[in-house]
Structures are given as C-alpha cells and as structure tokens.
Chimera marker file (.cmm) of the C-alpha trace (Angstrom):
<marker_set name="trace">
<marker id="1" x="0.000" y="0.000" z="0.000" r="1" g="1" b="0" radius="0.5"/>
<marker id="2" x="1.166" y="3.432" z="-0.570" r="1" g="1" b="0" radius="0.5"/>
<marker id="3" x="-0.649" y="6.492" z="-0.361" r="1" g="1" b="0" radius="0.5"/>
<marker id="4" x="-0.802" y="10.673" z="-0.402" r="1" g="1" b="0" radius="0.5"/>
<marker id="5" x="-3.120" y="12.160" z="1.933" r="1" g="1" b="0" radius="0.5"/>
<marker id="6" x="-3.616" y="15.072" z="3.712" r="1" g="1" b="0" radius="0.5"/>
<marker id="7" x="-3.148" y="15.273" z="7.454" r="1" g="1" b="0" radius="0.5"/>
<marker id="8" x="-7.152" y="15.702" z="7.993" r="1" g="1" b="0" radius="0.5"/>
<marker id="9" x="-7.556" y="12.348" z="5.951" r="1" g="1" b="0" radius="0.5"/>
<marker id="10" x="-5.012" y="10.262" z="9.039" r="1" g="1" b="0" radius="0.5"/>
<marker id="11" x="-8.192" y="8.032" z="10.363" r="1" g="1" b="0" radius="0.5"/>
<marker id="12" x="-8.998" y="6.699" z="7.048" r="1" g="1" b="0" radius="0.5"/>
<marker id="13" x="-5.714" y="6.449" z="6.130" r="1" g="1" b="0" radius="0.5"/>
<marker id="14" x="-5.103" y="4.869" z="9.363" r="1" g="1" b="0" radius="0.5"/>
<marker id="15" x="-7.704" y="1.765" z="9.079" r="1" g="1" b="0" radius="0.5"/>
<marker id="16" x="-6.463" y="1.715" z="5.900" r="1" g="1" b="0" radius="0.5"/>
<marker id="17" x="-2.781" y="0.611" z="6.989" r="1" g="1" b="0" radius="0.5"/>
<marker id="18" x="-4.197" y="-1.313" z="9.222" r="1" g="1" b="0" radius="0.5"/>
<marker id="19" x="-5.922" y="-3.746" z="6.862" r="1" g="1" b="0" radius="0.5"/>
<marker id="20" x="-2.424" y="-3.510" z="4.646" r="1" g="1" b="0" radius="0.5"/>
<marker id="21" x="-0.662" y="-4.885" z="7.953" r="1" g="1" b="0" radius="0.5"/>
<marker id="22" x="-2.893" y="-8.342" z="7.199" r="1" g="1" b="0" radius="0.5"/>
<marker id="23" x="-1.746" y="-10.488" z="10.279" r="1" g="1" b="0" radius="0.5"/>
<marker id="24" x="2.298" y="-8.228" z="10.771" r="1" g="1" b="0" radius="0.5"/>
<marker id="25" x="1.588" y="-6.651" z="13.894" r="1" g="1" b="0" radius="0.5"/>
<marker id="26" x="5.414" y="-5.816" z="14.388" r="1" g="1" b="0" radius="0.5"/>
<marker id="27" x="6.030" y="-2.996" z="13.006" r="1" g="1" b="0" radius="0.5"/>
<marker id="28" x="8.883" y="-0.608" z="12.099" r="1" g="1" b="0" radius="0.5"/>
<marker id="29" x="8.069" y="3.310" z="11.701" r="1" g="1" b="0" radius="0.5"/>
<marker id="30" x="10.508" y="4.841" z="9.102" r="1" g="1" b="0" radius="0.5"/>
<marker id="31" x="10.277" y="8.360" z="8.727" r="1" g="1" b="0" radius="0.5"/>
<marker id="32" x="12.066" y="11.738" z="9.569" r="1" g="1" b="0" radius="0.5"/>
<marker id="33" x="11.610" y="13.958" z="12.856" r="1" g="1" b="0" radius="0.5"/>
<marker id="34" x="8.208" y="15.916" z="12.595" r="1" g="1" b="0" radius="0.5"/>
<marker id="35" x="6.869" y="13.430" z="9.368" r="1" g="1" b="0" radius="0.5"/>
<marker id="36" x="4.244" y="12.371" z="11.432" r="1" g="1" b="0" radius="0.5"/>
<marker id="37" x="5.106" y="9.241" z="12.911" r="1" g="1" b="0" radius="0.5"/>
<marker id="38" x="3.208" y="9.421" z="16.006" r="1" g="1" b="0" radius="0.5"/>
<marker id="39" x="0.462" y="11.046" z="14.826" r="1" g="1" b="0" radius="0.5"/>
<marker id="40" x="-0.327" y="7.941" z="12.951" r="1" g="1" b="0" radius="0.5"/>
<marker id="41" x="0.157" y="5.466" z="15.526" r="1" g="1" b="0" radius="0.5"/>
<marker id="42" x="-1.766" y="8.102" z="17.763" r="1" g="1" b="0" radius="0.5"/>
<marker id="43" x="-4.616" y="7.244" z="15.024" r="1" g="1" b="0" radius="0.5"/>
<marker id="44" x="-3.945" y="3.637" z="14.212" r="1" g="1" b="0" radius="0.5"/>
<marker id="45" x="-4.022" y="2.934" z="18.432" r="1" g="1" b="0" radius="0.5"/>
<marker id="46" x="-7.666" y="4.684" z="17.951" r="1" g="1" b="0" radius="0.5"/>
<marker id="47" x="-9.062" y="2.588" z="15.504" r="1" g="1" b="0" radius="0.5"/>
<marker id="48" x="-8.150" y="-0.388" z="17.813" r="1" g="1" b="0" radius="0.5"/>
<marker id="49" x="-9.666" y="0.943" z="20.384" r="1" g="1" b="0" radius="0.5"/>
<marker id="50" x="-7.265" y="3.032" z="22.546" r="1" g="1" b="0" radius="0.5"/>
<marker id="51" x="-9.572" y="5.172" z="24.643" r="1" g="1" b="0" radius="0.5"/>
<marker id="52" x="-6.237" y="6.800" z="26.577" r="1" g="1" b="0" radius="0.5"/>
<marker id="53" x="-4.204" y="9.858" z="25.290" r="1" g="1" b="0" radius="0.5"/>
<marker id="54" x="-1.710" y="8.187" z="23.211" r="1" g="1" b="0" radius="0.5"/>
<marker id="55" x="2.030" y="10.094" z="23.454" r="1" g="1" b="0" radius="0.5"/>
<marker id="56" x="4.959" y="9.883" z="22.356" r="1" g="1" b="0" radius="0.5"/>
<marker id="57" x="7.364" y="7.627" z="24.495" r="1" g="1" b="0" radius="0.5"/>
<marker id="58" x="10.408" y="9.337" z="23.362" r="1" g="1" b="0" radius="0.5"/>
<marker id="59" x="11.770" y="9.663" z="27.477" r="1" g="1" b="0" radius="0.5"/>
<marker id="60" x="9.483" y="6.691" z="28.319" r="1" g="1" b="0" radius="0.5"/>
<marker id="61" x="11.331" y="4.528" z="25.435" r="1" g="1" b="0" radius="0.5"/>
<marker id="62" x="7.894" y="2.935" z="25.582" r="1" g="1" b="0" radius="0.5"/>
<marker id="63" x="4.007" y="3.109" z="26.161" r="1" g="1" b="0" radius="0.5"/>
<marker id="64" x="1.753" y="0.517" z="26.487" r="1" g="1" b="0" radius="0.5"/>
<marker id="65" x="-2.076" y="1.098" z="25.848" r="1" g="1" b="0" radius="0.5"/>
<marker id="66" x="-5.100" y="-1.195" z="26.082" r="1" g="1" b="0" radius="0.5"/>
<marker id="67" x="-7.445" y="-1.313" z="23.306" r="1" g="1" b="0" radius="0.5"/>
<marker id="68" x="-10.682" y="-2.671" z="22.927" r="1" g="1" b="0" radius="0.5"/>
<marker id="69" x="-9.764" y="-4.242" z="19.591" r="1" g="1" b="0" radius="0.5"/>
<marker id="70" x="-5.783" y="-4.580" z="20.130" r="1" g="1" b="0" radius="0.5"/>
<marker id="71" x="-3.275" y="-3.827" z="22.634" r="1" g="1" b="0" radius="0.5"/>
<marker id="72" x="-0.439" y="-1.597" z="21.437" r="1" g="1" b="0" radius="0.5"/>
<marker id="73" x="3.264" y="-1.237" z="22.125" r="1" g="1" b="0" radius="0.5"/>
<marker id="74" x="4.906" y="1.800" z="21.450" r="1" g="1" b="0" radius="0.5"/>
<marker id="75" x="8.749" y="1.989" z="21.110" r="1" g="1" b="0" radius="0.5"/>
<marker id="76" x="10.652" y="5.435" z="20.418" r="1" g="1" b="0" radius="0.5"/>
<marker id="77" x="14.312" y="3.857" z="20.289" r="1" g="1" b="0" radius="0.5"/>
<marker id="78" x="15.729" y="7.524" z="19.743" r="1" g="1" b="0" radius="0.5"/>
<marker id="79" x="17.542" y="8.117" z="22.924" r="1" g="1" b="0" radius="0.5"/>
<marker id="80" x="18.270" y="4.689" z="23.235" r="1" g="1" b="0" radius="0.5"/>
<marker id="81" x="22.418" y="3.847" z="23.040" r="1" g="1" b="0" radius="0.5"/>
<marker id="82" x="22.677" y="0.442" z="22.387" r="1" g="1" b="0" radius="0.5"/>
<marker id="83" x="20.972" y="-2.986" z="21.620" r="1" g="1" b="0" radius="0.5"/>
<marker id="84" x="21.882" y="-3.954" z="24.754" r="1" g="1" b="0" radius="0.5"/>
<marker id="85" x="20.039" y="-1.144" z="26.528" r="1" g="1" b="0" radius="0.5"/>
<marker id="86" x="16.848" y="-2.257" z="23.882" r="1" g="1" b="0" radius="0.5"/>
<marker id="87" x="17.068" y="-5.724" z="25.331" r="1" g="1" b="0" radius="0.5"/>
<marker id="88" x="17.293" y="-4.928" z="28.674" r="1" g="1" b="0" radius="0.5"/>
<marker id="89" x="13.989" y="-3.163" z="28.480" r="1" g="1" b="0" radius="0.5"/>
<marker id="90" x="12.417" y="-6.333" z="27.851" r="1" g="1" b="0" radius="0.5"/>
<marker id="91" x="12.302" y="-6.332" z="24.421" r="1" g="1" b="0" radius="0.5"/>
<marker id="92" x="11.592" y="-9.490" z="23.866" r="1" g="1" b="0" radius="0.5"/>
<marker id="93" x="8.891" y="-10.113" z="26.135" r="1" g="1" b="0" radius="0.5"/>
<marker id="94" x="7.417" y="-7.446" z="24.054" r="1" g="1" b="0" radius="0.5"/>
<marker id="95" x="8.447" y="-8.459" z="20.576" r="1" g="1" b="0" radius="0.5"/>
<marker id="96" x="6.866" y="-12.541" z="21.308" r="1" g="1" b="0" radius="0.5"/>
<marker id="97" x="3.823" y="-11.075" z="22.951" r="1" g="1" b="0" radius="0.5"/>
<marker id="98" x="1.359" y="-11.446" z="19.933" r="1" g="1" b="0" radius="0.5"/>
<marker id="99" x="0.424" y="-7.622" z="20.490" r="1" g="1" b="0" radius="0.5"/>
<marker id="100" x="0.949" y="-4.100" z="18.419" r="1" g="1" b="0" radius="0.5"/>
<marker id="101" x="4.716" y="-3.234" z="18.545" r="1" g="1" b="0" radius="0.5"/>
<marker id="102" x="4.865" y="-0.302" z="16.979" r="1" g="1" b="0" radius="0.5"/>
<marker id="103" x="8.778" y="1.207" z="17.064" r="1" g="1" b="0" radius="0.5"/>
<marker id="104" x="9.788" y="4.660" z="16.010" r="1" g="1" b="0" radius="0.5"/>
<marker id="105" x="13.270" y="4.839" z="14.867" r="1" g="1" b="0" radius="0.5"/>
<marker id="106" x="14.263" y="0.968" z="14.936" r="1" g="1" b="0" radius="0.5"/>
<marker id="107" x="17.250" y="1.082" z="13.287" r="1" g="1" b="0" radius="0.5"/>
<marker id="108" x="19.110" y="0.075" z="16.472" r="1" g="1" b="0" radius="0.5"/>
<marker id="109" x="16.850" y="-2.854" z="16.596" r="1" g="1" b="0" radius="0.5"/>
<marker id="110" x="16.785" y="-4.002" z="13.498" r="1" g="1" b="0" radius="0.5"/>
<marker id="111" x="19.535" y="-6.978" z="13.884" r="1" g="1" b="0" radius="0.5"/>
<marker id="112" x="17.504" y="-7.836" z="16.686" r="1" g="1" b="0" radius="0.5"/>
<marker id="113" x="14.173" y="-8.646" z="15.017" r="1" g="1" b="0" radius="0.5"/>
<marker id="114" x="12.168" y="-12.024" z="13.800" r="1" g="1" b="0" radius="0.5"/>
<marker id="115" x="11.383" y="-11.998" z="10.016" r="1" g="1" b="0" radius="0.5"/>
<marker id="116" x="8.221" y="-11.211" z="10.065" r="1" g="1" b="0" radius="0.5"/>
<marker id="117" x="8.480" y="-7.441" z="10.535" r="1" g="1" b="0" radius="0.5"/>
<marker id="118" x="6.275" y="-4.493" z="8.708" r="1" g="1" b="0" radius="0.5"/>
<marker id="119" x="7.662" y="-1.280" z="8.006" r="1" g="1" b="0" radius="0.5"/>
<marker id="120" x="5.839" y="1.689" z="7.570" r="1" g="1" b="0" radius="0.5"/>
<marker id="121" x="7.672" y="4.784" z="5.701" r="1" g="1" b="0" radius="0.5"/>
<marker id="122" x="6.000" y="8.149" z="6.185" r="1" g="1" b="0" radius="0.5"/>
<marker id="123" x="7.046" y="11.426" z="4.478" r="1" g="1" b="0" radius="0.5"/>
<marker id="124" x="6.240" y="14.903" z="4.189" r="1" g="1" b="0" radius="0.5"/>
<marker id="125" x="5.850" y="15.597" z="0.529" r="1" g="1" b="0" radius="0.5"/>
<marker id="126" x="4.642" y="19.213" z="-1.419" r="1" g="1" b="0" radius="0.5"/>
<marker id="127" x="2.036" y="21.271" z="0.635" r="1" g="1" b="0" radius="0.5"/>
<marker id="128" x="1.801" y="19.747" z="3.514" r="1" g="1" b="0" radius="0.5"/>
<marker id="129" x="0.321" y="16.070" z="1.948" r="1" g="1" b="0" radius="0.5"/>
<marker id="130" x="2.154" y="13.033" z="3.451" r="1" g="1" b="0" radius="0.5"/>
<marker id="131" x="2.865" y="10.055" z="1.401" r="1" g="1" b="0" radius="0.5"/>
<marker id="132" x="2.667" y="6.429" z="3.784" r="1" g="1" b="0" radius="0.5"/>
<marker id="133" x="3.759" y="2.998" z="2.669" r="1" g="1" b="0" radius="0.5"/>
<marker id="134" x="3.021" y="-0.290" z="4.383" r="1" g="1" b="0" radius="0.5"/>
<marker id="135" x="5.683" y="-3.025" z="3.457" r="1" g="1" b="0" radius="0.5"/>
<marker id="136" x="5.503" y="-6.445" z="4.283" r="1" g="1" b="0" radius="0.5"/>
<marker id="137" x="8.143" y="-9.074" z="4.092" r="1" g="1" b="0" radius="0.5"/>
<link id1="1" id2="2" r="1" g="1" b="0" radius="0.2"/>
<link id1="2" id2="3" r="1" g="1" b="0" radius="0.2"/>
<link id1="3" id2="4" r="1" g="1" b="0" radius="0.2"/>
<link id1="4" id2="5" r="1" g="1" b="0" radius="0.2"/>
<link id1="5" id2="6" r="1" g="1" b="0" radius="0.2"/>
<link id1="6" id2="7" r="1" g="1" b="0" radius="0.2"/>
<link id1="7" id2="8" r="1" g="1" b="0" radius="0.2"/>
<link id1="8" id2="9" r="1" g="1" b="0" radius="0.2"/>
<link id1="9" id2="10" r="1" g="1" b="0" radius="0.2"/>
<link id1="10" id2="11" r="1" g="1" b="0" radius="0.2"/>
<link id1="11" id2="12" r="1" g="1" b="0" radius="0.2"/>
<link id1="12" id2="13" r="1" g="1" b="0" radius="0.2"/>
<link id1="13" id2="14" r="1" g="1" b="0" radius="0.2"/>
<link id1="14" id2="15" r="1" g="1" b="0" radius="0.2"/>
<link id1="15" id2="16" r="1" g="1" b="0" radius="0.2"/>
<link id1="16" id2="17" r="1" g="1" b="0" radius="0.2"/>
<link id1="17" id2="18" r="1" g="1" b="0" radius="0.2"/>
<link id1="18" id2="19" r="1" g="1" b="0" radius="0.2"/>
<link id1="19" id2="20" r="1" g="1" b="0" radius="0.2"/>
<link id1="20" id2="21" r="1" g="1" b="0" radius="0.2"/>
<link id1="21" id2="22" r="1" g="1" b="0" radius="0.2"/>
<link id1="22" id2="23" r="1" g="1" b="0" radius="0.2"/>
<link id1="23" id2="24" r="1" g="1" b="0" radius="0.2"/>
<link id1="24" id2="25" r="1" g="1" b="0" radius="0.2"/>
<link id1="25" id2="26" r="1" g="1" b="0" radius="0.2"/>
<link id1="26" id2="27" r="1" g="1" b="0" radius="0.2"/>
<link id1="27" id2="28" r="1" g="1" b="0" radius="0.2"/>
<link id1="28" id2="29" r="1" g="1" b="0" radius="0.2"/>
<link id1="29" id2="30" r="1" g="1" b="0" radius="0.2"/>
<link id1="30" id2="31" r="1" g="1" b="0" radius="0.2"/>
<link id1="31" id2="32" r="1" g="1" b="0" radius="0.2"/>
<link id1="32" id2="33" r="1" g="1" b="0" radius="0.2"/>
<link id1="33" id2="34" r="1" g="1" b="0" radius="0.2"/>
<link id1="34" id2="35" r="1" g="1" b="0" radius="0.2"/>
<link id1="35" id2="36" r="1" g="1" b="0" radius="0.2"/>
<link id1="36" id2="37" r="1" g="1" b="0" radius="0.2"/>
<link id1="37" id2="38" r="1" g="1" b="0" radius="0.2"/>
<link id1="38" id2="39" r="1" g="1" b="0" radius="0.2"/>
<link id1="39" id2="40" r="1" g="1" b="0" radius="0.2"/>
<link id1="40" id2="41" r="1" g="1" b="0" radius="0.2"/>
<link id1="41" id2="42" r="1" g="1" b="0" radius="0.2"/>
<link id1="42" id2="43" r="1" g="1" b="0" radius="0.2"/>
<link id1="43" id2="44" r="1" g="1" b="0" radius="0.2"/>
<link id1="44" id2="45" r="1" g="1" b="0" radius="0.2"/>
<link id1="45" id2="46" r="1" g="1" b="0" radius="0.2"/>
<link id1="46" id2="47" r="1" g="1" b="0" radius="0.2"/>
<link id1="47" id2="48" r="1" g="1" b="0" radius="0.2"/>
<link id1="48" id2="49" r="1" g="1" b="0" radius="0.2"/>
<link id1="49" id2="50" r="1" g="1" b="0" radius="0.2"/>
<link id1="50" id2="51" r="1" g="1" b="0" radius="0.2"/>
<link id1="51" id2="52" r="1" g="1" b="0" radius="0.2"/>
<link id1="52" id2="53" r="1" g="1" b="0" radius="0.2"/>
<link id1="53" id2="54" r="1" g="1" b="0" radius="0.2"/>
<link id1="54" id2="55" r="1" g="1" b="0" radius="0.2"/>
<link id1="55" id2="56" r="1" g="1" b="0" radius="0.2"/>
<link id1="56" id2="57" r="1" g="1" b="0" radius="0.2"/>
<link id1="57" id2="58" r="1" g="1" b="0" radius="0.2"/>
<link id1="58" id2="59" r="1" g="1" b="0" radius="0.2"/>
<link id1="59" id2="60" r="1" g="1" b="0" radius="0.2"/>
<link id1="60" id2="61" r="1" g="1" b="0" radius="0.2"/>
<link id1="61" id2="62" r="1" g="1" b="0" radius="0.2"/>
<link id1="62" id2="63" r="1" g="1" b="0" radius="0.2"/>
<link id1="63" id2="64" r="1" g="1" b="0" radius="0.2"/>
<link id1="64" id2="65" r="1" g="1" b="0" radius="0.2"/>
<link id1="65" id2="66" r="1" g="1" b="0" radius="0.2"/>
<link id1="66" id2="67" r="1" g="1" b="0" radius="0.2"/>
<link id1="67" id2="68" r="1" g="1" b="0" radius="0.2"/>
<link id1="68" id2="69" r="1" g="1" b="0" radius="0.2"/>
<link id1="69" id2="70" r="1" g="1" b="0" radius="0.2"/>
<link id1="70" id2="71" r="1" g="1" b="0" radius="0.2"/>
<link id1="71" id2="72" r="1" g="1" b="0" radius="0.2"/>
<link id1="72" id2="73" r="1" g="1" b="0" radius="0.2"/>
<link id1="73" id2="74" r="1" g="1" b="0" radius="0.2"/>
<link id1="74" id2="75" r="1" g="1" b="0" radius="0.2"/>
<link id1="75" id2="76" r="1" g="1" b="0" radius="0.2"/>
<link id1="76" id2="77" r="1" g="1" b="0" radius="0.2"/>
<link id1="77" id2="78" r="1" g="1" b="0" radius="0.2"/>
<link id1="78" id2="79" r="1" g="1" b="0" radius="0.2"/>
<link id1="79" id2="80" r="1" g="1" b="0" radius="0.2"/>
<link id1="80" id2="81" r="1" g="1" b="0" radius="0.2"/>
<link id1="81" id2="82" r="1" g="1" b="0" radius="0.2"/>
<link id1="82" id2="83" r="1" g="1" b="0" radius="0.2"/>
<link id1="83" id2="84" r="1" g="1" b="0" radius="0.2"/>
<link id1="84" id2="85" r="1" g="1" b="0" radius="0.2"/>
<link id1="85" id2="86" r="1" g="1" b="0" radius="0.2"/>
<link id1="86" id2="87" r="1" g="1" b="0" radius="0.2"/>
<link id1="87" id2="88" r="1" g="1" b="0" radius="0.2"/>
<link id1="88" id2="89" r="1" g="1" b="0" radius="0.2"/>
<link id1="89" id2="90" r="1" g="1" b="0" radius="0.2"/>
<link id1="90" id2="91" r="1" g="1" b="0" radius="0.2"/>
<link id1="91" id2="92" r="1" g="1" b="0" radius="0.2"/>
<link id1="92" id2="93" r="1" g="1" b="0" radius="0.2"/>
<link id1="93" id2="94" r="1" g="1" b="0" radius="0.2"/>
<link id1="94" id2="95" r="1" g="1" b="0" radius="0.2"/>
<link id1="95" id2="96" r="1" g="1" b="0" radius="0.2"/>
<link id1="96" id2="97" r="1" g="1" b="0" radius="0.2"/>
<link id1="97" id2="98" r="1" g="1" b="0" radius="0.2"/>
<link id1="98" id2="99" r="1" g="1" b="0" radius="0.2"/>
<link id1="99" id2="100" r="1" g="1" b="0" radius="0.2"/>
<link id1="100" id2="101" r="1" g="1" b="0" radius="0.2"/>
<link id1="101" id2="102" r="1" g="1" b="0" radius="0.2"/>
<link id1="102" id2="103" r="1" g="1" b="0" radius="0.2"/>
<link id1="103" id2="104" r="1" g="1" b="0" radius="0.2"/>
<link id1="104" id2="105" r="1" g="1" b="0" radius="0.2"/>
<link id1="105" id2="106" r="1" g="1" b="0" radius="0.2"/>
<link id1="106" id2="107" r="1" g="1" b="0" radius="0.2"/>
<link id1="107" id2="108" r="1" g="1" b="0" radius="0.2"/>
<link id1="108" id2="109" r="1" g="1" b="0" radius="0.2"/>
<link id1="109" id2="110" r="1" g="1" b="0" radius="0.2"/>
<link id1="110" id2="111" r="1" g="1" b="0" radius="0.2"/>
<link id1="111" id2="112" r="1" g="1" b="0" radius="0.2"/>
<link id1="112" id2="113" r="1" g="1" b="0" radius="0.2"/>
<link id1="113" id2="114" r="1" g="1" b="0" radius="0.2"/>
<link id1="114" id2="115" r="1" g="1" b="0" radius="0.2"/>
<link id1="115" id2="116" r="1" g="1" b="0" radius="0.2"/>
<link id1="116" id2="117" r="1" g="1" b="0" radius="0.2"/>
<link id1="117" id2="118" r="1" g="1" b="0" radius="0.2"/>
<link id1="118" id2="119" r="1" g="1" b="0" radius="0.2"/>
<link id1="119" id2="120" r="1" g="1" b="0" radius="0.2"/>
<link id1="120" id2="121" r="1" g="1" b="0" radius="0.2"/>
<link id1="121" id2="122" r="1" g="1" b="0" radius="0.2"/>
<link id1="122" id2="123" r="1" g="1" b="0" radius="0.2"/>
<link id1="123" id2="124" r="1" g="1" b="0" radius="0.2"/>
<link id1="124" id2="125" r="1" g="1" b="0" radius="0.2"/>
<link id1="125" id2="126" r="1" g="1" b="0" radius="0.2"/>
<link id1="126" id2="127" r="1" g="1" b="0" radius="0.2"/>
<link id1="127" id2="128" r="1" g="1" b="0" radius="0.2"/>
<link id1="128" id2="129" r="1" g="1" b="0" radius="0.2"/>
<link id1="129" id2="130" r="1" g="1" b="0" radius="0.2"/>
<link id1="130" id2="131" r="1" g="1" b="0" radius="0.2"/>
<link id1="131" id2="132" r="1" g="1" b="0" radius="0.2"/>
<link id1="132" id2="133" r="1" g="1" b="0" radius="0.2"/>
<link id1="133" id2="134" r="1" g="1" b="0" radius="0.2"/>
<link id1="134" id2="135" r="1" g="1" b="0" radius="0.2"/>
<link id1="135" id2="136" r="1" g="1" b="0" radius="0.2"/>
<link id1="136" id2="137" r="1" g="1" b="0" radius="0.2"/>
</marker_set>
C-alpha cells in the first residue's frame, strides 16, 4: 500500500494501513523527525480501540495502551544507546507477545528482530500532503 493524503484524511488512512498490515503486527516506523510518525500510531491505536491519550514515548522509550480491539506497544528507540540497553527493556517479552509493537526509529533494533516485521515509511511531501507505505516481508 502506498498512499498521499492530507493530514485531515489520518483516520482513514489509518484503518487503511491497518488492513495492509494483514496479520504483521510488528512494526517498524521509518520516517524523519516531525513526518508524522506518532500522529499515525496516535490514530492507528484509535481505531483499535485506545480510549487513553496516546504520546509519544520518546523519554518513556515505551508506552503501552489497552485497546478494545488490540493492545499496542509503542517503542521510540531515539535516545536509546545500544541494543543492549533495547534488550534490557524487555524487548523481547514485548516483541513474542502477539500484540501491536509499533517502534519509532528501529534502526538500532533491526539486527535484533524475527522476520516477520512491517515497516511503515511516512514522508512529508509538497504542501503539507504526506505520502505512507506499508511493506511487508
């Protein structure tokens, strides 16, 4: 899936990734600072049925929300230094949990993870439109 849409489009666009995830529910959040990252999780943990404010965990390193439809895991790695520090979090008790991972700048991760890992690229493009793409493996 790849799509252009405008910021006030995000909870269509949202249910729409959703549905191109299929059955990946790890999933890797590409994207530069400010392209809107967490403003699509923040709509993607709505549509499965996150009732809570939904933040970024950038100091937290993670959030975890309860949804009616899904539970979510949100990882910023960004101030995270090493793998080590990742794994020591836990990681893997969140990684094998059969929940949403959702994890904003994995790069430091990436060694780390199973196969069977989404990504999701999101870009600011002309006039403010965004352009999203859902890859699985």
């Amino acid at each position: 899936m790849k799509k252009q849409f405008d910021i006030s489009e995000i909870d269509s666009v949202a249910k729409e990734v959703i549905t191109a995830l299929g059955d990946y529910k790890l999933v890797r959040m590409i994207g530069e600072m400010g392209a809107g990252k967490t403003t699509l999780i923040k709509s993607i943990c709505k549509q499965l049925g996150v009732e809570e404010e939904v933040n970024s965990p950038t100091f937290a390193i993670v959030n975890e929300y309860k949804g009616s439809v899904a539970d979510v895991f949100h990882f910023d790695f960004y101030r995270v230094n090493t793998l080590q520090e990742a794994i020591d979090l836990g990681l893997d008790e969140y990684l094998y949990s059969d929940h949403y991972v959702f994890m904003e700048w994995p790069q430091l991760v990436d060694e780390y993870l199973p196969d069977e890992v989404a990504t999701i690229t999101i870009k600011e493009i002309e006039n403010g439109l965004r352009e999203v793409e859902v890859c699985t493996k």
